[in-house]
MARLUM-220872 format. One record per residue: y, z negated, x of N, C-alpha, C in turn. Coordinates in Angstrom, 3 decimals, padded with zeros to 6 digits. Atoms other than C-alpha are relative to their C-alpha. Last residue first. Layout:
BEGIN
<mardren n_Y="Y" n_Z="Z" n_X="X" ca_Y="Y" ca_Z="Z" ca_X="X" c_Y="Y" c_Z="Z" c_X="X"/>
...
! end
This chain:
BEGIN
<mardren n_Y="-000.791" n_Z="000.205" n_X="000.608" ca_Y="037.009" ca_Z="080.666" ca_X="129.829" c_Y="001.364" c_Z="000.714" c_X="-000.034"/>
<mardren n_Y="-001.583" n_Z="000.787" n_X="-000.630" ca_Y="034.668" ca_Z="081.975" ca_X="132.258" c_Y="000.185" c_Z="000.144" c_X="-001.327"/>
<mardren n_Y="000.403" n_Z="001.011" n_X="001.167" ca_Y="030.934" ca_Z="083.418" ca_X="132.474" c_Y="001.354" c_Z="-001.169" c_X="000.321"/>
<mardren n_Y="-001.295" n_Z="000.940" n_X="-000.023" ca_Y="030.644" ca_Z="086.666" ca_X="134.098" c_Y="000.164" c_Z="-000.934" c_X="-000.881"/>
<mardren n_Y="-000.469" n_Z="001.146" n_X="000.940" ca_Y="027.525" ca_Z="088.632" ca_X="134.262" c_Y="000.676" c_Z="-001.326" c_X="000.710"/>
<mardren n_Y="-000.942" n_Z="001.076" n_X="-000.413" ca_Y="027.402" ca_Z="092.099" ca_X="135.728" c_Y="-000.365" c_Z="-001.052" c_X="-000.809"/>
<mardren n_Y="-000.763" n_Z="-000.083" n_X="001.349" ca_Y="024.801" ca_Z="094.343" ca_X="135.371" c_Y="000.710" c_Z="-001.386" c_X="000.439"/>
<mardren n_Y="-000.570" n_Z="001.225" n_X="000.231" ca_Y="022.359" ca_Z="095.569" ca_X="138.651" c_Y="001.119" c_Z="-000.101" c_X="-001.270"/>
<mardren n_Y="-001.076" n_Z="-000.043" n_X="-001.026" ca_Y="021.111" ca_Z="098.709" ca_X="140.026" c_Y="000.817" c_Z="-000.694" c_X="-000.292"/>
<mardren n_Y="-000.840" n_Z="-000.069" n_X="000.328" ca_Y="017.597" ca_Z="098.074" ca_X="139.506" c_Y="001.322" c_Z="000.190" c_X="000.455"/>
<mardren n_Y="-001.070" n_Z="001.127" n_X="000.641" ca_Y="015.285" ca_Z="097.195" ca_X="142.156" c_Y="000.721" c_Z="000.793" c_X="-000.981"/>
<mardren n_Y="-001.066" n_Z="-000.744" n_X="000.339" ca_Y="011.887" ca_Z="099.038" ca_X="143.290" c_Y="000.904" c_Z="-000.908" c_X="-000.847"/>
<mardren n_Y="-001.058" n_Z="-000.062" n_X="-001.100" ca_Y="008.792" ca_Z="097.567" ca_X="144.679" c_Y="001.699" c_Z="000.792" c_X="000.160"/>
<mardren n_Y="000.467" n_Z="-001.673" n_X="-000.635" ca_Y="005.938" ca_Z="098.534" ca_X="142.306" c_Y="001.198" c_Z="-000.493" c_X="001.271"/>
<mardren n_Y="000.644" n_Z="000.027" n_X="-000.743" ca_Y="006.470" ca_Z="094.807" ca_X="141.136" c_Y="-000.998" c_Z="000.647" c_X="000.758"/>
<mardren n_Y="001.544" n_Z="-000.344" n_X="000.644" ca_Y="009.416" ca_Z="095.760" ca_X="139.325" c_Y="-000.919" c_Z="-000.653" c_X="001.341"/>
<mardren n_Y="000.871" n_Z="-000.026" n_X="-001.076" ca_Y="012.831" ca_Z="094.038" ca_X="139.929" c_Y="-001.300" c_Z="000.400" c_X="-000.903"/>
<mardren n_Y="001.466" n_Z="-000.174" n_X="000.888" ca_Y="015.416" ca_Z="093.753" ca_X="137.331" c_Y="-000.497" c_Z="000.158" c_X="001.385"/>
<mardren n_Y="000.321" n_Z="-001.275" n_X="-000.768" ca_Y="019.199" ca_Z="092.760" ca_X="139.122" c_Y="-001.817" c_Z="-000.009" c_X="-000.700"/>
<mardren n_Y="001.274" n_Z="000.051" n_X="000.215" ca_Y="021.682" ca_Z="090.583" ca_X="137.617" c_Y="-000.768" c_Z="001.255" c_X="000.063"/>
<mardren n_Y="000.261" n_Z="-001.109" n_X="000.045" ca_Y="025.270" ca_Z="090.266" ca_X="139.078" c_Y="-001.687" c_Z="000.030" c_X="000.110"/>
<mardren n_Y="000.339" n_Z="-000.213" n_X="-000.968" ca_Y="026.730" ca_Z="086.462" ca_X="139.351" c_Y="-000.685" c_Z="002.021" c_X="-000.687"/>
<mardren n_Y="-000.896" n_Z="-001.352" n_X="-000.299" ca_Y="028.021" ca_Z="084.305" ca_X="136.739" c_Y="-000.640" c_Z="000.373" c_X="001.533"/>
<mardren n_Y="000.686" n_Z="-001.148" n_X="000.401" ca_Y="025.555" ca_Z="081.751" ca_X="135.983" c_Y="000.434" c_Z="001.565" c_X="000.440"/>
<mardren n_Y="000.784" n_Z="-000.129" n_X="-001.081" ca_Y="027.496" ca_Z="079.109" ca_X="137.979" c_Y="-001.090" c_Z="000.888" c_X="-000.285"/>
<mardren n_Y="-000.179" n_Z="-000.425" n_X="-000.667" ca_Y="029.749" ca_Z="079.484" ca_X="134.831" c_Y="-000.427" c_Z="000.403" c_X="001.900"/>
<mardren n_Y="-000.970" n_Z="000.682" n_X="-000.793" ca_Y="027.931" ca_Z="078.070" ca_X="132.739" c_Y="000.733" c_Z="001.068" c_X="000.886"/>
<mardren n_Y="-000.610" n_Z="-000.459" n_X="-001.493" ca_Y="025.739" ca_Z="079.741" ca_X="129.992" c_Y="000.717" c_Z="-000.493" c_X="000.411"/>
<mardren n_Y="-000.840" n_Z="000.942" n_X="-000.519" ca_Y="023.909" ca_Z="077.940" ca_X="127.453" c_Y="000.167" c_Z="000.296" c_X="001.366"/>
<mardren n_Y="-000.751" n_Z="001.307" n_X="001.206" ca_Y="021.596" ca_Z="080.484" ca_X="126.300" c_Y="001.056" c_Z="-000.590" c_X="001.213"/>
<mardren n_Y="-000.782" n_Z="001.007" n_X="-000.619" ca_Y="020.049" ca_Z="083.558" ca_X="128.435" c_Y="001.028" c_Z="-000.953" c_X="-000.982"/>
<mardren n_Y="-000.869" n_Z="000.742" n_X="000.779" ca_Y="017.549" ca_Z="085.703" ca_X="127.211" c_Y="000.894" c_Z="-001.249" c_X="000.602"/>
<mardren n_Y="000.086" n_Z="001.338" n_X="000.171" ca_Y="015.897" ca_Z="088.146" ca_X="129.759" c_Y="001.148" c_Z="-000.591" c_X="-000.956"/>
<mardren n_Y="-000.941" n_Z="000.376" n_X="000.842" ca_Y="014.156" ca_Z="091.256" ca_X="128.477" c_Y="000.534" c_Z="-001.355" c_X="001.058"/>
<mardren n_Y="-000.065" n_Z="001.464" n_X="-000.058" ca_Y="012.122" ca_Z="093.340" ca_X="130.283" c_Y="000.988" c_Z="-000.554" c_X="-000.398"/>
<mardren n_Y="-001.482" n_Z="000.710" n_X="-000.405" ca_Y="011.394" ca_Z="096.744" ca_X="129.153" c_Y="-000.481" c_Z="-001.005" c_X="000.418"/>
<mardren n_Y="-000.137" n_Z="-000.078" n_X="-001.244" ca_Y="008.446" ca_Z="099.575" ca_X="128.771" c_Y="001.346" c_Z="-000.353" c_X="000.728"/>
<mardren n_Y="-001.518" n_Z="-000.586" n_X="-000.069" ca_Y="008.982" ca_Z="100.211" ca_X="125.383" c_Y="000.488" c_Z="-000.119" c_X="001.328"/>
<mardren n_Y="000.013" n_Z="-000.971" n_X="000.714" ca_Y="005.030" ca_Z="099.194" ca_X="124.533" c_Y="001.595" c_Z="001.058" c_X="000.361"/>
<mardren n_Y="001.056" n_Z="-001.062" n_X="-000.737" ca_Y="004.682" ca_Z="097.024" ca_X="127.418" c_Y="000.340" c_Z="001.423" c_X="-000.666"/>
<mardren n_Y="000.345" n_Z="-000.800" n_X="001.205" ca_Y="007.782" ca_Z="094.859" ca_X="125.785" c_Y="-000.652" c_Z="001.455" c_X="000.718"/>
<mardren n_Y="000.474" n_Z="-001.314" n_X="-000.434" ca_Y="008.343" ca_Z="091.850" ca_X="128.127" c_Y="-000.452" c_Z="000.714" c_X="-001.301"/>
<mardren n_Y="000.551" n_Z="000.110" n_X="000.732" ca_Y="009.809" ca_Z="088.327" ca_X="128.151" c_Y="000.096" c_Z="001.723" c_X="000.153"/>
<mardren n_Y="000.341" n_Z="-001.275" n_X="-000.701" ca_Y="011.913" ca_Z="086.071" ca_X="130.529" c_Y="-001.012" c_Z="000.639" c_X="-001.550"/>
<mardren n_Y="001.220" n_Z="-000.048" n_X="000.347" ca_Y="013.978" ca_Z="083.031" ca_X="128.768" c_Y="-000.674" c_Z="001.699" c_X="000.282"/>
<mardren n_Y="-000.341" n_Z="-001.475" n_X="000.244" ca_Y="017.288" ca_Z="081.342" ca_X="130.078" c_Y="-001.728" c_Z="000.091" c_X="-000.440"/>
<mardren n_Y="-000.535" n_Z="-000.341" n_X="000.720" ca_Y="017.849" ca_Z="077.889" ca_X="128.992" c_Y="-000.379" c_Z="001.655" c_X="-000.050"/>
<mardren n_Y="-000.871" n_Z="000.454" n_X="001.436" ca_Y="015.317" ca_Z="075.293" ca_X="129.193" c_Y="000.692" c_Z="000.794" c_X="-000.511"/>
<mardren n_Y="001.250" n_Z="000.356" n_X="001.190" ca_Y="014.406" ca_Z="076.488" ca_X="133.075" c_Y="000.560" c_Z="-000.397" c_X="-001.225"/>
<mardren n_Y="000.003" n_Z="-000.913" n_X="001.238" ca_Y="017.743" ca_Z="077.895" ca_X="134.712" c_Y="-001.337" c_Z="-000.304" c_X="-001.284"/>
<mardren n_Y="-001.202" n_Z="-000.128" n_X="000.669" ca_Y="018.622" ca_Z="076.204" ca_X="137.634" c_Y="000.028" c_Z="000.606" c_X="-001.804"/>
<mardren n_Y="-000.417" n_Z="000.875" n_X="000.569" ca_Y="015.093" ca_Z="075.430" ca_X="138.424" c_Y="001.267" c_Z="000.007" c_X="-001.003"/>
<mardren n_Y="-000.722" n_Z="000.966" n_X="-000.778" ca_Y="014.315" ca_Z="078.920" ca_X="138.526" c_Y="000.489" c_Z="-001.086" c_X="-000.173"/>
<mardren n_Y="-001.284" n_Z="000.132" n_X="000.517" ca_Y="011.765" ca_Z="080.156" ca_X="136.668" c_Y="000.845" c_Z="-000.425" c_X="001.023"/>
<mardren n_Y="-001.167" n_Z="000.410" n_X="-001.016" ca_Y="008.693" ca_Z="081.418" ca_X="137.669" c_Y="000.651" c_Z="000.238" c_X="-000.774"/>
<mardren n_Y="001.028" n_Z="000.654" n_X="-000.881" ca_Y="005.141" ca_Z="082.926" ca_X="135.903" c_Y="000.912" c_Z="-000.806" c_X="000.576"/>
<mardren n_Y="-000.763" n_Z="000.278" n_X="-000.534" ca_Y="006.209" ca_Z="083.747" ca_X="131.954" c_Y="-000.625" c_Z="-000.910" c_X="001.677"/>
<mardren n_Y="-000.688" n_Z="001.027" n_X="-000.204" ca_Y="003.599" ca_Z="085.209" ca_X="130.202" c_Y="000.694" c_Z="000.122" c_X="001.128"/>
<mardren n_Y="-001.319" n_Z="000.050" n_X="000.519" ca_Y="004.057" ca_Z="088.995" ca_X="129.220" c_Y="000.060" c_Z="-001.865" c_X="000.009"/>
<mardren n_Y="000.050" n_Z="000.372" n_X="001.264" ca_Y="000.771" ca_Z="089.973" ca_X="129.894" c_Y="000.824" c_Z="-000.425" c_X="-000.931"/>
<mardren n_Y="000.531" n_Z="-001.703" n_X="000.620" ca_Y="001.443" ca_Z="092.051" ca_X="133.035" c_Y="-000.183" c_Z="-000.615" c_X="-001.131"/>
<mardren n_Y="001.231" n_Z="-001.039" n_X="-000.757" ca_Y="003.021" ca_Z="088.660" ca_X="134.291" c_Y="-000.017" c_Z="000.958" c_X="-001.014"/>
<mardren n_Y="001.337" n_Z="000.642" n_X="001.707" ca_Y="006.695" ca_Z="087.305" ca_X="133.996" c_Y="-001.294" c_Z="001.003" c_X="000.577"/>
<mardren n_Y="001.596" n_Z="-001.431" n_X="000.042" ca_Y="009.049" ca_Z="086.533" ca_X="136.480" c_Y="-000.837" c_Z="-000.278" c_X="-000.734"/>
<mardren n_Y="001.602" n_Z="000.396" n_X="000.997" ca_Y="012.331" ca_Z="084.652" ca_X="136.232" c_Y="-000.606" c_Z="001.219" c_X="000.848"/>
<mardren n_Y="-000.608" n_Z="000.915" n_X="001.180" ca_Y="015.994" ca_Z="084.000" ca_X="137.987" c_Y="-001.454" c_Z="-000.086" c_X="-000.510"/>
<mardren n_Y="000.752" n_Z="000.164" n_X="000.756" ca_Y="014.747" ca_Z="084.601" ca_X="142.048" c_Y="000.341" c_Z="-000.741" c_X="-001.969"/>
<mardren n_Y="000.959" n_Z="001.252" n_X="000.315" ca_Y="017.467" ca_Z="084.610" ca_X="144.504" c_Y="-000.537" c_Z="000.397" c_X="-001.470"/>
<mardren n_Y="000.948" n_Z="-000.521" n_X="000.673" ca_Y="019.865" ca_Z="087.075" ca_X="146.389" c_Y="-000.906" c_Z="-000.873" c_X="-000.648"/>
<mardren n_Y="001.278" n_Z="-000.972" n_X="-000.368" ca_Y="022.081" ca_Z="085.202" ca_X="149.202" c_Y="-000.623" c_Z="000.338" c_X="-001.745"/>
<mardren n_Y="001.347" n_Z="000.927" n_X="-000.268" ca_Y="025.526" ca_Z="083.525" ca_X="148.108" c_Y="-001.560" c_Z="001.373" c_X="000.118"/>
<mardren n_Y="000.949" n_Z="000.869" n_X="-000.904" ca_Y="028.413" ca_Z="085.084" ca_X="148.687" c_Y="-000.872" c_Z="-000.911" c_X="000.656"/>
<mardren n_Y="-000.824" n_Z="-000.598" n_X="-001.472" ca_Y="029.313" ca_Z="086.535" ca_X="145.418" c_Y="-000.284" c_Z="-001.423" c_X="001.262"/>
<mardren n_Y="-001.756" n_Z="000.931" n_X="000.306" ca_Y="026.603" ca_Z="085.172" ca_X="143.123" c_Y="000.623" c_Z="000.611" c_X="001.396"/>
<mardren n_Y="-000.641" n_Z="000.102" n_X="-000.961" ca_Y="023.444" ca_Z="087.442" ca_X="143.254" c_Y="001.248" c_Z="-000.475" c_X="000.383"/>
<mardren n_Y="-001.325" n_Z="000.276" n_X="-000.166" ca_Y="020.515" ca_Z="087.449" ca_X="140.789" c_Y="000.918" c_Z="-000.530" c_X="001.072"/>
<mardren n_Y="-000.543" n_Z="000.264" n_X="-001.667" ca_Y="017.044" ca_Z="088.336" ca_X="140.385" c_Y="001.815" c_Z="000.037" c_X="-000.427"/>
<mardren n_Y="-001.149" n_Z="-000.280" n_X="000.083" ca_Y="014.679" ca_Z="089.082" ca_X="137.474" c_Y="000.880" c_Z="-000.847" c_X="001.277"/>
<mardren n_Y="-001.223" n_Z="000.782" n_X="-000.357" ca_Y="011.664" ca_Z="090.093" ca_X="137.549" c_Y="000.997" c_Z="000.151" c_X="000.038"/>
<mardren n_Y="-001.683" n_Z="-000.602" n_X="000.091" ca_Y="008.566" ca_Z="092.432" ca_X="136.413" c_Y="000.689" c_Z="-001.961" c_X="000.383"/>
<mardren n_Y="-000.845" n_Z="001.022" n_X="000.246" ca_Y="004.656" ca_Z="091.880" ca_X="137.242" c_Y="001.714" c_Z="000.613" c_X="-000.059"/>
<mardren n_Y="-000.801" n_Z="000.698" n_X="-000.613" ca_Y="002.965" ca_Z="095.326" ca_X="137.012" c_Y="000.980" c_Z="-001.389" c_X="-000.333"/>
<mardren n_Y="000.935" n_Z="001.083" n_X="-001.329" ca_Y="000.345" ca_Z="096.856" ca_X="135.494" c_Y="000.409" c_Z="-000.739" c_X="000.821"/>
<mardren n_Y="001.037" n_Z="000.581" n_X="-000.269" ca_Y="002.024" ca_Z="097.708" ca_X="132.431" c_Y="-001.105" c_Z="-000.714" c_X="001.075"/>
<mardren n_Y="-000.484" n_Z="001.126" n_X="000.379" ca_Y="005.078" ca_Z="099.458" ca_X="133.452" c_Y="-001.134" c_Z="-001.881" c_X="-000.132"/>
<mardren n_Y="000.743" n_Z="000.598" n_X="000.998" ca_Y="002.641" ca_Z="102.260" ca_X="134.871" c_Y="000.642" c_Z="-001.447" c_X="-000.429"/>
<mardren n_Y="000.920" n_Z="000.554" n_X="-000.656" ca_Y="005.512" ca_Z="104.074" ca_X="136.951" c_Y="-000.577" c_Z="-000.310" c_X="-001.234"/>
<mardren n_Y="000.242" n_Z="-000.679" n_X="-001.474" ca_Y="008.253" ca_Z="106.373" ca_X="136.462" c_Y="-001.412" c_Z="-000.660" c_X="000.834"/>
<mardren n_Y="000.713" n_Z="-001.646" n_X="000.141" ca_Y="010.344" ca_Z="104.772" ca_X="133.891" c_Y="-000.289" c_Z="000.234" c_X="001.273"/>
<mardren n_Y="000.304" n_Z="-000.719" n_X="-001.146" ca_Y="011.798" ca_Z="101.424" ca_X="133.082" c_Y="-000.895" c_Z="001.064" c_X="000.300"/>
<mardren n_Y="001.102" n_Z="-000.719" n_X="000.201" ca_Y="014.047" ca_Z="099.642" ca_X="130.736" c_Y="-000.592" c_Z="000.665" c_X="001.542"/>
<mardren n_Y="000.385" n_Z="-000.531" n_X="-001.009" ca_Y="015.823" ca_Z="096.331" ca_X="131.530" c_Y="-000.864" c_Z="001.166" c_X="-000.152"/>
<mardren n_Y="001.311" n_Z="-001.101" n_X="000.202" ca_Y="017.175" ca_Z="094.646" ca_X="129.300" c_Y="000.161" c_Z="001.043" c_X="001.312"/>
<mardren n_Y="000.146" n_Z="-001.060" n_X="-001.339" ca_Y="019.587" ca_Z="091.415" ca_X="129.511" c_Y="-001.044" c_Z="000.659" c_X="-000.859"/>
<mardren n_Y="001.249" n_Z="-000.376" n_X="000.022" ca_Y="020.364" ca_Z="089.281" ca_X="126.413" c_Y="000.123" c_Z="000.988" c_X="000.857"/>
<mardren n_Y="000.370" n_Z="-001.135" n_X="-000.242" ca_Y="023.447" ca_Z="086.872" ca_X="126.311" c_Y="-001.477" c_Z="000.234" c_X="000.351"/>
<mardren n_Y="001.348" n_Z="-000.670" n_X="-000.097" ca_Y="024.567" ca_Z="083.801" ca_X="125.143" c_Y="000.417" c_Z="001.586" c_X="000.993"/>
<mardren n_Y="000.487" n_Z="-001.097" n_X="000.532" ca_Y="027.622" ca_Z="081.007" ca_X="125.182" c_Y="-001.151" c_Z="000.836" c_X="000.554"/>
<mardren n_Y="000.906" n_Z="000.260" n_X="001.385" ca_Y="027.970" ca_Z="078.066" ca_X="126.252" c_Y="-000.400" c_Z="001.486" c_X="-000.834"/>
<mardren n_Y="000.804" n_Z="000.601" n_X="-000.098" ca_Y="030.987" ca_Z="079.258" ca_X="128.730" c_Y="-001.149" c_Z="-000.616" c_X="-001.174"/>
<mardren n_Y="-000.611" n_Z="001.525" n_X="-000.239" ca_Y="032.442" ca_Z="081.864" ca_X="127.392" c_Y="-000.976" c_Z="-001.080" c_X="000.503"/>
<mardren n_Y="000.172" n_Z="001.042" n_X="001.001" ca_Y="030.884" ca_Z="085.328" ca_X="128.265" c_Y="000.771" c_Z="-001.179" c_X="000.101"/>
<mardren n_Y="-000.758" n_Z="001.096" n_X="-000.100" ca_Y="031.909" ca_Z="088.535" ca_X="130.026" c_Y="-000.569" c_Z="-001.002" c_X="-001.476"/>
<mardren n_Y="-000.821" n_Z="000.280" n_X="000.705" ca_Y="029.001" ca_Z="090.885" ca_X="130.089" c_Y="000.868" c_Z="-001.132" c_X="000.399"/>
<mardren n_Y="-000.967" n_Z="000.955" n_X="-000.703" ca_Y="025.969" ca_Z="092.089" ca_X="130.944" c_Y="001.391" c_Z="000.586" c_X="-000.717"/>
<mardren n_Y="-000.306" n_Z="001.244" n_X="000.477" ca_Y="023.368" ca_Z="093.717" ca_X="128.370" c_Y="001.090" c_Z="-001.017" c_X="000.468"/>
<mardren n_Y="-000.517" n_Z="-000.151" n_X="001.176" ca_Y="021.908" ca_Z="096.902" ca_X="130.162" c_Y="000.308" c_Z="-001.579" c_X="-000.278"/>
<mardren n_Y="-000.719" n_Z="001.136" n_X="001.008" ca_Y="020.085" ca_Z="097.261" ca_X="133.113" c_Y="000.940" c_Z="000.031" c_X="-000.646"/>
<mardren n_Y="-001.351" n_Z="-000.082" n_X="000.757" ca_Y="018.098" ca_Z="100.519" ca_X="133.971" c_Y="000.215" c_Z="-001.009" c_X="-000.520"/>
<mardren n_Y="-000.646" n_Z="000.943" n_X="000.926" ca_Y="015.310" ca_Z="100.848" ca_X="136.472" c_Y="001.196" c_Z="-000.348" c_X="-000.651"/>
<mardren n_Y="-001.360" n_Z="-000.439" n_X="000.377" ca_Y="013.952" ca_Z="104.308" ca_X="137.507" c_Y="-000.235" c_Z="-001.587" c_X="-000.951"/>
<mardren n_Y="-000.249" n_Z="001.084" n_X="000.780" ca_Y="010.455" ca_Z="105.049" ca_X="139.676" c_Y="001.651" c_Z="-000.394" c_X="-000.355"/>
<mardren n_Y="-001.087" n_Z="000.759" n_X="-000.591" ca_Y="010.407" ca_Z="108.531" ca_X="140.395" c_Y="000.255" c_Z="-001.258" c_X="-000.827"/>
! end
């Protein structure tokens, strides 16, 4: 049973950081591209990163190139994303994606003063 677990969300100030994780169980972590996805209250679902089975980085989203940063640990069977200079148009509920076809069940991130 494939099983994704996010971890790391949070209320932040603007400019400020955070580090998503994502562990995952139930499948060959390794052979698969991983992503990350995010959902601002009523706005549609959309693409933050993806990285390949090797752990480069394949997609970013414009919004986000420079600051946030995708990145993978085969061995611990996670995905990481790093996120810098947060705004508040960051805020939205972040969701892991495997490329077995299975979502996470999402981690908040809020980004207010």
């Amino acid at each position: 049973q494939v099983q994704l677990v996010e971890s790391g969300g949070g209320l932040v100030q603007p400019g400020g950081s955070l580090r998503l994780s994502c562990a995952a169980s139930g499948f060959t972590f390794s052979r698969y591209t991983m992503s990350w996805y995010r959902q601002a209250p009523g706005k549609e679902r959309e693409l933050v990163a993806r990285v390949s089975i090797s752990g480069g980085p394949l997609n970013y989203a414009d919004s986000v190139k420079g600051r946030f940063t995708i990145s993978r640990d085969n061995a611990k069977n996670t995905v990481y994303l790093q996120m810098n200079r947060l705004t508040p148009e960051d805020t939205a509920v972040y969701y892991c994606h495997a490329g077995v076809g299975s979502w996470g069940q999402g981690t908040q991130v809020t980004v207010s003063a």
